[in-house]
One Martini backbone bead per residue (centre of mass of N, CA, C, O) as a GRO file, in nm:
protein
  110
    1UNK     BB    1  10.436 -10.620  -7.104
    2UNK     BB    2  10.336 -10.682  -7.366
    3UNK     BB    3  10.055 -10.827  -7.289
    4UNK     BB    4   9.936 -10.606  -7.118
    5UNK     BB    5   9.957 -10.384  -7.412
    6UNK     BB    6   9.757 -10.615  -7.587
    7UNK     BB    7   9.515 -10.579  -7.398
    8UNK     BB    8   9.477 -10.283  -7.375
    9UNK     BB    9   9.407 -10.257  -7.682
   10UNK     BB   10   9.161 -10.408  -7.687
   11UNK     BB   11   9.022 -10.262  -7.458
   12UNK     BB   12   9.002  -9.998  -7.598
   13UNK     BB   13   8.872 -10.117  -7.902
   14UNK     BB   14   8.629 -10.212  -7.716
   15UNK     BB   15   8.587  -9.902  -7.631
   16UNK     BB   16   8.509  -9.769  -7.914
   17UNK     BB   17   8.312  -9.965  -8.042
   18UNK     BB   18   8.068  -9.905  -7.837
   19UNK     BB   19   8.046  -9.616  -7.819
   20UNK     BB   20   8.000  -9.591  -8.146
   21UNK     BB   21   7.714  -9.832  -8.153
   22UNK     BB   22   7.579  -9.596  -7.945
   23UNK     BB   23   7.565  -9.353  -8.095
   24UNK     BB   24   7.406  -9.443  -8.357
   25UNK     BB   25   7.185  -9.560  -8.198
   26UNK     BB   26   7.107  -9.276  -8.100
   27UNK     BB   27   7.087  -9.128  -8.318
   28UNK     BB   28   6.874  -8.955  -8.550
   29UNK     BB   29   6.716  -9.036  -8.799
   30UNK     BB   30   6.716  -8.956  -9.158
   31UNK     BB   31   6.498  -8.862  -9.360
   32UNK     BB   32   6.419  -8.859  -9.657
   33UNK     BB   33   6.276  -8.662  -9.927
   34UNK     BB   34   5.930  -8.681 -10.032
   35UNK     BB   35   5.946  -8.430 -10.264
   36UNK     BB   36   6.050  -8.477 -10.505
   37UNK     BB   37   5.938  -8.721 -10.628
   38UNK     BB   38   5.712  -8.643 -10.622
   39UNK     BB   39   5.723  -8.408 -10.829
   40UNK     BB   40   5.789  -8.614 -11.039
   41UNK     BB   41   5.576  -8.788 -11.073
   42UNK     BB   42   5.385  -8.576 -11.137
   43UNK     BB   43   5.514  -8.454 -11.403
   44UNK     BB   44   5.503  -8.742 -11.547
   45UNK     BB   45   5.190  -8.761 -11.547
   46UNK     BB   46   5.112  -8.527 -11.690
   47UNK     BB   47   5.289  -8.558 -11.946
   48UNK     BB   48   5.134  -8.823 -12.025
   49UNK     BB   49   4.837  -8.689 -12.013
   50UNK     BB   50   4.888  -8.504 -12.249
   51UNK     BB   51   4.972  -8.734 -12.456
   52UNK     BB   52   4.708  -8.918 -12.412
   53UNK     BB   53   4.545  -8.665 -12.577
   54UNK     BB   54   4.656  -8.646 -12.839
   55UNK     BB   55   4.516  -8.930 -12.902
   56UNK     BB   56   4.321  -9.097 -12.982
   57UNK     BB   57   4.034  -9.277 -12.827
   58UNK     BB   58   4.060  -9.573 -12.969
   59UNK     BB   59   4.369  -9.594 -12.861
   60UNK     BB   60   4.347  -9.502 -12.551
   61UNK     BB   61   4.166  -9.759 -12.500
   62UNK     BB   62   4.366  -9.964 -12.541
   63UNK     BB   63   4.631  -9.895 -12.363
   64UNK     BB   64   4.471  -9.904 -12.109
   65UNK     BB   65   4.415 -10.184 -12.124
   66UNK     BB   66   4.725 -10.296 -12.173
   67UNK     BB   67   4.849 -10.134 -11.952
   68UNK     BB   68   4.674 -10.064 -11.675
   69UNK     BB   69   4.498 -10.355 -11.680
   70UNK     BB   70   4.675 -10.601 -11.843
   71UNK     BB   71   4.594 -10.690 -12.077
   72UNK     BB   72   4.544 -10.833 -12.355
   73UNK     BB   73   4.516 -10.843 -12.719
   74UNK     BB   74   4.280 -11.058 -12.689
   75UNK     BB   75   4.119 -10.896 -12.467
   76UNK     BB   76   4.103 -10.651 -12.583
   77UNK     BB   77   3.908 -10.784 -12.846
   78UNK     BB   78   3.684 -10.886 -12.726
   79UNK     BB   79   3.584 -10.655 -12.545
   80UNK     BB   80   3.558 -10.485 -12.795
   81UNK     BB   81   3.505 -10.599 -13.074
   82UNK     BB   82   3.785 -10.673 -13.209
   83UNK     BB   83   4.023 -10.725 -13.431
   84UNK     BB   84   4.350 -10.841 -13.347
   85UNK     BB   85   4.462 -10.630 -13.577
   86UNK     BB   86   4.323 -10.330 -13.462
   87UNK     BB   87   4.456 -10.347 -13.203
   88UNK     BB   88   4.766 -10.329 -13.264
   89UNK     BB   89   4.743 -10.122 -13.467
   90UNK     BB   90   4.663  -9.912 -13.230
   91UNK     BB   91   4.884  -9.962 -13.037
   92UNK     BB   92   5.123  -9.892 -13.223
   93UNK     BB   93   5.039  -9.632 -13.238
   94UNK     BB   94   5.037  -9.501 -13.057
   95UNK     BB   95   5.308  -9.548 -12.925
   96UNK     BB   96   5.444  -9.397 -13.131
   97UNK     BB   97   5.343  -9.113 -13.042
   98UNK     BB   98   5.436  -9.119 -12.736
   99UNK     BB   99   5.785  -9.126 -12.878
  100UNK     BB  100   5.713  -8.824 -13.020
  101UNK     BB  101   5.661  -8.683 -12.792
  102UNK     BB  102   5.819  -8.444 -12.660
  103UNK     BB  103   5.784  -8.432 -12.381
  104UNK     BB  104   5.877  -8.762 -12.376
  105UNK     BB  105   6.141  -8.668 -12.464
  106UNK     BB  106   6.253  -8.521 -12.216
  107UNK     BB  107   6.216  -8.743 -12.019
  108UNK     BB  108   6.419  -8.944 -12.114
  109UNK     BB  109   6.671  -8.759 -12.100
  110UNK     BB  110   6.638  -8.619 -11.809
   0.00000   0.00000   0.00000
């Protein structure tokens, strides 16, 4: 009786997980919605354009080459034909403007 009632046992417990590995498997997966993300990366993005139209165009114009074309300093400083003391010197204040810029501490805050 006890062999029984412990193969009863598992035969129940494989016809509860099969029930519901079917169940899940039948049901419709839900996608999260790309309405939010969207929302915020257009945020951050005006956010940044705002920001970086506010800094010299000589500085956005480095900042634009190292940062967004991926270009070394020394790349960058060819390209313009400019001394790499000048690119790096654009570069660091760029930086710096655009993280004293209120707009861009506040999304890092937030």
């Amino acid at each position: 009786m006890v062999r029984n009632r412990g193969v009863d046992l598992l035969r129940a417990s494989a016809s509860r997980r099969r029930t519901r590995q079917k169940a899940e498997a039948e049901a419709p997966r839900s996608q999260p919605s790309e309405a939010f993300p969207e929302a915020w990366r257009n945020t951050r993005r005006e956010r940044v354009r705002e920001a970086l139209g506010g800094i010299p165009r000589e500085q956005r114009e480095v900042l634009a080459l190292l940062h967004f074309r991926g270009l070394t300093q020394a790349e960058v400083s060819e390209r313009l034909g400019l001394p790499l003391g000048t690119v790096k010197g654009r570069a660091r204040l760029a930086l710096r403007k655009l993280r004293d810029h209120p707009e861009l501490q506040a999304l890092a805050v937030g």
